[in-house]
C-alpha positions as CSV (number, residue, x, y, z in Angstrom):
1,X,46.3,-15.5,-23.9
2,X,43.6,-16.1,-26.8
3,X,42.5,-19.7,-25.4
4,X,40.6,-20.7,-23.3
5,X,42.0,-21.7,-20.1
6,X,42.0,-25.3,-20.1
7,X,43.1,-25.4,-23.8
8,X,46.8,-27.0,-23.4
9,X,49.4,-27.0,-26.0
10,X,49.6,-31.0,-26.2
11,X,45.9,-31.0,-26.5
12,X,45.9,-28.3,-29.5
13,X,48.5,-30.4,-31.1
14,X,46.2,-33.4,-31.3
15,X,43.6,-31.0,-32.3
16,X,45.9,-29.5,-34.8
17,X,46.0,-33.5,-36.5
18,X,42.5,-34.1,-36.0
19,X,41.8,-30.5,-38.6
20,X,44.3,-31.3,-40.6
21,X,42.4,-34.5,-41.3
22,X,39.0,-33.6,-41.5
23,X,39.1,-30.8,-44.3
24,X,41.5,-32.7,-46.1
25,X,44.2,-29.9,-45.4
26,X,46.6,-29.7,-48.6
27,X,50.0,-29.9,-47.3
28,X,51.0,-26.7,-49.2
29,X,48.3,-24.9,-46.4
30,X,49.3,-27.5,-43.4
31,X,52.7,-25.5,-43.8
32,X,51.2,-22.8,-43.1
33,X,49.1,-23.4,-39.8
34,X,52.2,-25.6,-38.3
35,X,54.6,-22.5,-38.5
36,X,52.0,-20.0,-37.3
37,X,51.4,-22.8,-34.6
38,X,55.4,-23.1,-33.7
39,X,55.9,-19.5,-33.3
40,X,53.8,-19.3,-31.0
41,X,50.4,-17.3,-32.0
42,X,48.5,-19.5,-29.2
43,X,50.1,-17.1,-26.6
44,X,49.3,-13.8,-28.5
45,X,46.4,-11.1,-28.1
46,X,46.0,-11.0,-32.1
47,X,45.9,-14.0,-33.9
48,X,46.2,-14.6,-37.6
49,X,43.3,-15.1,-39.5
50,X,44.7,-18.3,-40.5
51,X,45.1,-20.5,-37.4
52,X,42.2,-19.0,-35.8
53,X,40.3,-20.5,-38.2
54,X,41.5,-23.8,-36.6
55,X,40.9,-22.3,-33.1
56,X,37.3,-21.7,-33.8
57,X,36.7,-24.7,-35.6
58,X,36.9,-26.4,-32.3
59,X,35.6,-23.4,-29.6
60,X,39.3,-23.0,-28.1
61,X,39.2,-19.0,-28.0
62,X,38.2,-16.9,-25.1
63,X,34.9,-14.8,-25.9
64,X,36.9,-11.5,-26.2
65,X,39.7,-13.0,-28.5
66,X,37.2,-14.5,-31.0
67,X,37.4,-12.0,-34.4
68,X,35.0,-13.7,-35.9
69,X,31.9,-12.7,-33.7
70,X,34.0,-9.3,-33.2
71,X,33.4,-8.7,-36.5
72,X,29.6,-9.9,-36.9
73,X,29.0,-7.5,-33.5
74,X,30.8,-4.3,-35.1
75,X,28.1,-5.3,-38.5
76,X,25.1,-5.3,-36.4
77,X,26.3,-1.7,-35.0
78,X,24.6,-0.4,-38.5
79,X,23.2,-2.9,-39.5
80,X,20.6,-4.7,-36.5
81,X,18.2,-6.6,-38.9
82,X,20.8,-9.4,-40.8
83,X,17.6,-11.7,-40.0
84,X,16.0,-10.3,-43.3
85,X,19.1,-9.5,-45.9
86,X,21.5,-11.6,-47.8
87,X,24.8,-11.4,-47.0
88,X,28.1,-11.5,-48.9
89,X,31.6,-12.3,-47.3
90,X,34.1,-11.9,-50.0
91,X,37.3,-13.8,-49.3
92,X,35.7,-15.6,-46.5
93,X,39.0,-18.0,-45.7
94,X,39.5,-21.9,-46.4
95,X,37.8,-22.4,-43.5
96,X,34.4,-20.0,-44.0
97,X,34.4,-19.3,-40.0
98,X,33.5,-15.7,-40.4
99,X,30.1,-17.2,-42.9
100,X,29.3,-19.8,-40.3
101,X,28.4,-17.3,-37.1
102,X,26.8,-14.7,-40.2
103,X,25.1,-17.4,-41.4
104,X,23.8,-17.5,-36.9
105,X,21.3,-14.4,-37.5
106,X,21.3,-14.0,-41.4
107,X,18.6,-15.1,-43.6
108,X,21.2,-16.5,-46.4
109,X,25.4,-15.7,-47.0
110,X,27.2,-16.3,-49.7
111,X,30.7,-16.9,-49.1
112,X,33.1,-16.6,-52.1
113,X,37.1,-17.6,-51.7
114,X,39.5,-19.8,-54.5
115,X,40.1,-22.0,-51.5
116,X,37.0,-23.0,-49.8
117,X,36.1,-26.3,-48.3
118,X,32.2,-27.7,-48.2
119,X,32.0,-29.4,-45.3
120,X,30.6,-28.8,-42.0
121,X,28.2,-25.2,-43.6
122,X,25.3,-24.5,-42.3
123,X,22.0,-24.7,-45.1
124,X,21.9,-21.0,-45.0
125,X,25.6,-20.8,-45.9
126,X,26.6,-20.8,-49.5
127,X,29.9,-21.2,-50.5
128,X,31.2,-20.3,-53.8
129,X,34.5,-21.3,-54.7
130,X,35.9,-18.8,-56.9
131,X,38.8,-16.1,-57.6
132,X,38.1,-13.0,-57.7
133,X,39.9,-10.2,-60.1
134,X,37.0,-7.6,-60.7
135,X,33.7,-6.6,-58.5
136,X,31.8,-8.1,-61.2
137,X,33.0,-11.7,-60.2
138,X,30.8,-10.8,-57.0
139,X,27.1,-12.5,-56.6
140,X,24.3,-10.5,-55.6
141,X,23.8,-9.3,-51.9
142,X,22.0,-7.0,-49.9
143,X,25.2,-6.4,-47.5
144,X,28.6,-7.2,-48.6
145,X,31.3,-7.6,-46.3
146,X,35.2,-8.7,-45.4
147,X,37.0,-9.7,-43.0
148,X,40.9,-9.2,-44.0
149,X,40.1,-9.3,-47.7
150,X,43.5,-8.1,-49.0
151,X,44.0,-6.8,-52.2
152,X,39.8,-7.8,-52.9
153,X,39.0,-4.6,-50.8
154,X,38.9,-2.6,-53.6
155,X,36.1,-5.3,-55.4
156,X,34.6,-4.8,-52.6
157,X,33.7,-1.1,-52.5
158,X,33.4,-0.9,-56.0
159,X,30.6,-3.7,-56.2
160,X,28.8,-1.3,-53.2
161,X,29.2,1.5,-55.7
162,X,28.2,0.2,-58.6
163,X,25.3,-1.5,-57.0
164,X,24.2,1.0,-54.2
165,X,24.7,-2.0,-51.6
166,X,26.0,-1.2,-48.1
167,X,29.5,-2.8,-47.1
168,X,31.9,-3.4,-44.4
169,X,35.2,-4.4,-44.2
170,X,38.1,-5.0,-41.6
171,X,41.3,-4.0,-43.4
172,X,44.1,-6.1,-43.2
173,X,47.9,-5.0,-43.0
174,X,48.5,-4.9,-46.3
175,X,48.1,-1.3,-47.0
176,X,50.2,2.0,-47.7
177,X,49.9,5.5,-46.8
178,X,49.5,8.3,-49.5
179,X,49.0,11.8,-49.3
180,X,46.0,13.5,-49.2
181,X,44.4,16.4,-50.4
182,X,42.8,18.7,-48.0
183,X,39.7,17.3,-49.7
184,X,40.1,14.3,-48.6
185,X,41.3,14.9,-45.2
186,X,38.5,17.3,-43.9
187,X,36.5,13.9,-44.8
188,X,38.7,11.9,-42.4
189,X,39.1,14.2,-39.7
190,X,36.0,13.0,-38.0
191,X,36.7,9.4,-38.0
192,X,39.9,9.7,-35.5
193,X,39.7,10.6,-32.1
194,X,43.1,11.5,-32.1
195,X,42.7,13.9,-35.0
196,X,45.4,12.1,-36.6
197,X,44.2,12.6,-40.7
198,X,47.0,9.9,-41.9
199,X,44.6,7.0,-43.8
200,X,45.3,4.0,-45.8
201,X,45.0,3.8,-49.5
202,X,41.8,2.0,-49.3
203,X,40.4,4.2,-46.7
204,X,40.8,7.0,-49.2
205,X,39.8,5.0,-52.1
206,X,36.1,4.2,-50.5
207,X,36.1,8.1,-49.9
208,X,36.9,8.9,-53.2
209,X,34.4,6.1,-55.1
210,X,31.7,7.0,-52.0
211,X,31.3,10.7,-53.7
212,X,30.0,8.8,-56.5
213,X,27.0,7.3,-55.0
214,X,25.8,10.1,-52.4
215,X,23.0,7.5,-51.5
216,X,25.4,5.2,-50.1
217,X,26.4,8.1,-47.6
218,X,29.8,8.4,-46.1
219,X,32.6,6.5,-44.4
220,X,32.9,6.0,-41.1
221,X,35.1,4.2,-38.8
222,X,34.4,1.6,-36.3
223,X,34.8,1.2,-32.9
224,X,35.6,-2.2,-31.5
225,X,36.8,-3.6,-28.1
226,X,38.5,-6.4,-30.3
227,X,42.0,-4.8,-31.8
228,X,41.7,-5.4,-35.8
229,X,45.0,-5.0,-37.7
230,X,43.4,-2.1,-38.7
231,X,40.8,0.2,-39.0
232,X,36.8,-1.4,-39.4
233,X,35.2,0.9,-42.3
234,X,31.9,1.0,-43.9
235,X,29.7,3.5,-45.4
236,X,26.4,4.9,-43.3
237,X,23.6,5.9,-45.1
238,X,22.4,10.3,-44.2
């Protein structure tokens, strides 16, 4: 169970109203969070990024089912001092819940998404509604980072490239496996405990666009206690 204890389903309905109200929820999106809420997502470990947005607008999920601050703690593993950078969350969500606990410890974040809303940010949160096709739509930022960013992963590690900035993102399901040179996999090996060498296309993508910028360092792999779709990658400078 994500929620908090008390949190019953009647009283997330009203909540559910109450959301849908208050950001002006086109009806095209309300779709969405009313099927992810019939089938059920408020009684499952993972959530999707979608409806938690609505749980954590109002403080329904349980500390350890909360991806959001997840995330923000796996950042902080290599990156301690957000007090003093600018951030970047690319693709930050309708809802910009993963800006609003950066925007907790960070000096200023940027959040850039085609569908944002303005209401309820913090003054250190700015959000840029926008859609992004290249890294060069990307502001500038110190740290740039997503949180299931889809098919703007890529933007994302080549605007760390291009401008030697340090990045991290939690890959979403939307991936596929290729096959890699022995180049490549020796580079991997490291990052799984398992020893298991089989890596998703972006995975191998930052590896390959990382060998570029040698001061960026290499990729490594997070560990969370929080289950991500996927794997949490970044680069850490030698």
């Amino acid at each position: 169970m994500v929620l908090k204890d008390y949190v019953a389903k009647t009283m997330l309905k009203e909540y559910l109203n109450t959301f849908f109200e208050t950001y002006e929820i086109p009806n095209m999106f309300r779709a969405q969070y009313q099927m992810e809420y019939d089938n059920g997502l408020y009684d499952t470990r993972v959530v999707d990024s979608q409806i938690a947005q609505f749980y954590k607008e109002y403080d329904l999920l349980k500390e350890e089912s909360d991806m959001y601050k997840a995330f923000v703690n796996v950042i902080k593993h290599n990156h301690p001092n957000l007090s003093d950078i600018t951030i970047l969350d690319v693709c930050g969500g309708y809802i910009p819940q993963l800006g609003r606990e950066l925007a907790k410890e960070a000096k200023h974040v940027m959040v850039v998404d085609r569908n944002m809303v303005f209401k309820n940010n913090p003054n250190n949160l700015e959000p840029i509604q926008r859609t992004i096709e290249s890294y060069t739509d990307l502001p500038s930022a110190d740290l740039v980072v997503g949180l299931l960013p889809c098919e703007a992963t890529q933007h994302i590690i080549d605007y760390s490239v291009m401008n030697k900035k340090d990045f991290v993102i939690a890959l979403c399901g939307c991936w596929h496996n290729l096959n890699l040179d022995e180049h490549i996999r020796e580079k991997m090996r490291p990052m799984h405990k398992s020893g298991d060498t089989t890596v998703t296309r972006y995975e191998q993508y930052a590896i390959t666009r990382l060998e570029e910028a040698p001061e960026l360092g290499d990729l490594i792999a997070y560990d969370s206690p929080y289950q991500f779709p996927q794997d949490v990658i970044g680069n850490k400078r030698r």
